[in-house]
Backbone as CSV, one residue per row, in Angstrom:
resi,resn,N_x,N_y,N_z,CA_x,CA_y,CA_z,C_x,C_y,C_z
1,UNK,109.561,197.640,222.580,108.425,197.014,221.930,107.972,197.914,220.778
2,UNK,107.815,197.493,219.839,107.217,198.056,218.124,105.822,197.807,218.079
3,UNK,105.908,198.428,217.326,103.954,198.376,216.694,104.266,197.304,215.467
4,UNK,103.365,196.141,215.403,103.793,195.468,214.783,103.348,195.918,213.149
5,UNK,103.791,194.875,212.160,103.408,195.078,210.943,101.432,194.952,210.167
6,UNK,101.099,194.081,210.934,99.618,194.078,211.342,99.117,195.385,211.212
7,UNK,99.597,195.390,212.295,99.065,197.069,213.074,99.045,198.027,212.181
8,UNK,100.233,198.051,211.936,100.383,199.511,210.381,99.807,199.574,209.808
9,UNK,99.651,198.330,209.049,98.795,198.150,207.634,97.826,198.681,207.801
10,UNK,96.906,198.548,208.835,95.426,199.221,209.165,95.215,200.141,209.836
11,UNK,96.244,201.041,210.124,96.069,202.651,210.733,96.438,203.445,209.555
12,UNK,95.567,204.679,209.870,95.788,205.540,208.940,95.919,206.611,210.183
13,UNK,95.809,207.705,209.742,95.824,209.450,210.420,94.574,209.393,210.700
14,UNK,94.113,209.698,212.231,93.010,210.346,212.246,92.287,211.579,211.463
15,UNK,93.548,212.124,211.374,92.895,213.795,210.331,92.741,213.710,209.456
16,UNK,93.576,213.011,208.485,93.245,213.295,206.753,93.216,211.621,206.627
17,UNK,92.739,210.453,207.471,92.729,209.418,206.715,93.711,209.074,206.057
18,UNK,95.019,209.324,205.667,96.190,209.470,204.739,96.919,208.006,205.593
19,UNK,97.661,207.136,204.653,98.629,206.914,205.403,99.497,207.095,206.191
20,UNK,99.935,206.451,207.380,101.385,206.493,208.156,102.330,205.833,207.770
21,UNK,103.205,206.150,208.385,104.666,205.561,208.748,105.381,205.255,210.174
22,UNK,105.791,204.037,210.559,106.324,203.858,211.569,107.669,204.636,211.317
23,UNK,108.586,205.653,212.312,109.754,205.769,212.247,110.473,204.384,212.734
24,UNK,111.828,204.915,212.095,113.132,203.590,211.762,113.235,203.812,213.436
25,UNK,113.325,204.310,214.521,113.376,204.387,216.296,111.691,202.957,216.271
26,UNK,110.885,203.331,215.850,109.871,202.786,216.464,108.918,203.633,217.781
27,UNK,109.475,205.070,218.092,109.094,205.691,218.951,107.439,206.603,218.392
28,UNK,107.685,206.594,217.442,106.666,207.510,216.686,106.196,207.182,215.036
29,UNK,104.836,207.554,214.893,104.412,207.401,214.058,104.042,208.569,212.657
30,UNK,104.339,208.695,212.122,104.155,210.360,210.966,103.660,210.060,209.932
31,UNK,102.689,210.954,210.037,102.217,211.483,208.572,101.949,212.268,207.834
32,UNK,102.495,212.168,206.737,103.349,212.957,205.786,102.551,213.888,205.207
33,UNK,101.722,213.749,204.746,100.148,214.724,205.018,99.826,215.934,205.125
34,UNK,99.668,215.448,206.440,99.503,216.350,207.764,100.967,216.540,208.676
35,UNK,101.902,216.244,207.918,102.848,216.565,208.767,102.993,216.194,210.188
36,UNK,102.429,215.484,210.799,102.022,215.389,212.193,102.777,214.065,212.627
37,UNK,103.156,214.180,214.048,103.508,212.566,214.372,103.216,212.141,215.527
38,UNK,102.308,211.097,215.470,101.714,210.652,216.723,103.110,209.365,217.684
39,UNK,102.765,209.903,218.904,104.002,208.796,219.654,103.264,207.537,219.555
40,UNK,104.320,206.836,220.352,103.990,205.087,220.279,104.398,204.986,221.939
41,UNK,104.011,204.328,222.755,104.004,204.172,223.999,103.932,202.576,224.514
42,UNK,104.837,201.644,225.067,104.903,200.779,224.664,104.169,199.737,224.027
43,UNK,104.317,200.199,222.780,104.101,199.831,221.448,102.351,199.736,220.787
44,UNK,102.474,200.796,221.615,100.568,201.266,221.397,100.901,202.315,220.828
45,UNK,100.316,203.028,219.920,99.894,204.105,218.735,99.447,205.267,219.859
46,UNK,99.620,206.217,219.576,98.648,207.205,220.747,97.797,207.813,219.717
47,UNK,96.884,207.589,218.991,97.007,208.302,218.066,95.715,209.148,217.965
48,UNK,95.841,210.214,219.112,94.937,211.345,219.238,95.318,212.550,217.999
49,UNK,94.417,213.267,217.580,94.553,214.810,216.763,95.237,215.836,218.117
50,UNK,94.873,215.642,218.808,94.965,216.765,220.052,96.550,215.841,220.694
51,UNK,96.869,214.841,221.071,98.130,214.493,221.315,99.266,214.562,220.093
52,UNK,99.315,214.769,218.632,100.096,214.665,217.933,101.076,215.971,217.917
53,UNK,102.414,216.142,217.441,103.061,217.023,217.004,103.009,216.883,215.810
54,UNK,103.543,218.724,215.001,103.857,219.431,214.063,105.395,218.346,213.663
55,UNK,105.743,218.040,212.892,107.528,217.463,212.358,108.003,218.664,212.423
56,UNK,107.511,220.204,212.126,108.559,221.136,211.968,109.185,221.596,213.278
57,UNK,108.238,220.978,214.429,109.269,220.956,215.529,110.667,220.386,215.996
């Protein structure tokens, strides 16, 4: 299950407000920003500051 196109359009990053991106998996969400990428859990956003990873991981 995906996060639909809806959905995207109107999330941003909790931290910098910046746009996201769904990854091409659909597993996770990143932004480019903040570098950060919040997971997707079936097909819900998780999209805590305190649940996200670093990409340079």
């Amino acid at each position: 299950m995906s996060v639909s196109k809806e959905l995207m359009d109107i999330l941003a990053c909790p931290k910098c407000k910046g746009e996201v991106e769904l990854e091409e998996d659909g597993k996770g969400i990143v932004c480019g920003g903040c570098r950060l990428r919040y997971r997707v859990e079936d097909g819900i956003p998780i999209m805590l500051i305190d649940e996200a990873k670093p990409l340079d991981q």
